[in-house]
N, C-alpha and C positions, 0 to 999 in steps of 0.2 A: 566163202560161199560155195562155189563149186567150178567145175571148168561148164562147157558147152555143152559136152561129150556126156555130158549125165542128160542133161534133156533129150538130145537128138542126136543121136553115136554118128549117124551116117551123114547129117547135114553138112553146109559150109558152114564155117562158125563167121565167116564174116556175115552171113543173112542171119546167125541168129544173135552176133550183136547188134544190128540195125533192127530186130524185132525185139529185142530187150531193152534198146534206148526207147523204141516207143510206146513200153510197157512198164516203164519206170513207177508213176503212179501205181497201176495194179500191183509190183511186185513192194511198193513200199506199203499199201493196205493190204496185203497179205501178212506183212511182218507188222503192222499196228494190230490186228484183229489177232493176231497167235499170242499181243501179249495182252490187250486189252480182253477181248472174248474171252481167251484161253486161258490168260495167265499162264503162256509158256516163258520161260526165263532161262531157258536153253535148248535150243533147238536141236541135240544131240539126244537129250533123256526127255524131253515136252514136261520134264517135273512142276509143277503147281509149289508155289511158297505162298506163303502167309506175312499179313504185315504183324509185326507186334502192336499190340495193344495198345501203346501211346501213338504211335504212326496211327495207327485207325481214328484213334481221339482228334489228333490234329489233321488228318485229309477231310475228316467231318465238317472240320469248324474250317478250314483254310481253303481246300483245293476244291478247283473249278469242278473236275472229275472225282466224285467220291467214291468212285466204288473198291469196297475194302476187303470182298468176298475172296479175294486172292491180289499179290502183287502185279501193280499191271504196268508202273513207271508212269505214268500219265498221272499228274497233278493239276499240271496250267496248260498244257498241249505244245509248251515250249520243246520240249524233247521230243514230240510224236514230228509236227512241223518241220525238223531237222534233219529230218531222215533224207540220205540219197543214195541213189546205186550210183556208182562207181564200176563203169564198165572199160574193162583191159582188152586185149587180142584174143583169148582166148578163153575168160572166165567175169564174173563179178562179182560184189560184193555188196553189202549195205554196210551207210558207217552215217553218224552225225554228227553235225558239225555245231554242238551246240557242247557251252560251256557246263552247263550238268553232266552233259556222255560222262566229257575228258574228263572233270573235278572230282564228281562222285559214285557217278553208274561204274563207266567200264574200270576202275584201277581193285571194286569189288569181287573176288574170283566168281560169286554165284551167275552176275551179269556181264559176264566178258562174253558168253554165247547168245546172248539174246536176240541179237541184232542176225541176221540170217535166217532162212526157209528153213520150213520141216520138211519132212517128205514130204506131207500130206500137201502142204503149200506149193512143193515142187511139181507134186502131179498138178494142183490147180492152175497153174502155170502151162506148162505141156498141155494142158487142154485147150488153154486159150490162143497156143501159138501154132496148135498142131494144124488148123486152118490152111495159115499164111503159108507153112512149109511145104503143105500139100502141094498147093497151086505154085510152089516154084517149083518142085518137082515135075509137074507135070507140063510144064515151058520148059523146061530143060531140052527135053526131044529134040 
C-alpha cells in the first residue's frame, strides 16, 4: 500500500496508525468503490477491463451484483466483505481473507493490484484525517 510518510511527511506515524485503525472501514470503501464504481483492477494504471461475454451471460443469470459494464469482482459480495487493512509500524496495506482472493483473484497477474488506493483515493483519505492531525498539532505546544 504505502508507508505513513506519503500521507503526512511530517507527522508521528504512531497517530497516523491509530487514525488509520479507526479509518479502516473508510479506507476499505474506497477500495470497494475504485473497483465497483470504477472498475479500477489496478491501482498503478486505474485501467478499466471488460468481462468476456460468457462472464456477462452467467453474472446475468447467477450473481447477486450484475453489473457487467466493466469488471468489478463482486458477484455474491463474499470477496467485497473480506476485505482488511492490515496496519504495521510504519505503513498498511489491504488484503482479503477470503478463499476466491487466494484460489482465483490474486494468483491472476491483471488482479494482484487491485486491492490498494489510487491517488485519487489517497488524497480522499488525507482529507479525511487531515482534521484529526491538525488538532494534535496544535496540543503539541
Amino acid at each position: 500500500m504505502g508507508r505513513f510518510s506519503y500521507l503526512f511527511p511530517v507527522v508521528n506515524e504512531r497517530l497516523i496508525g491509530q487514525i488509520i485503525k479507526n479509518e479502516e472501514e473508510f479506507i476499505k470503501d474506497l477500495n470497494r468503490d475504485q473497483m465497483y464504481k470504477e472498475g479500477i483492477m489496478n491501482v498503478d494504471t486505474e485501467k478499466k477491463e471488460g468481462y468476456a461475454e460468457s462472464t456477462i451471460r452467467a453474472k446475468k443469470r447467477k450473481a447477486k451484483y450484475r453489473r457487467t459494464d466493466h469488471i468489478t469482482l463482486r458477484w455474491m459480495g463474499d470477496f467485497y466483505d473480506s476485505l482488511r487493512v492490515l496496519i504495521f509500524d510504519k505503513w498498511f496495506t489491504i488484503n482479503a481473507d477470503s478463499t476466491i482472493w487466494a484460489r482465483f483473484l490474486e494468483p491472476q497477474e491483471r488482479f494482484t493490484k487491485a486491492l490498494g488506493l489510487t491517488e485519487d483515493s489517497k488524497e480522499k483519505l488525507r482529507e479525511r484525517i487531515r482534521d484529526r492531525i491538525i488538532i494534535w498539532l496544535r496540543t503539541r505546544r
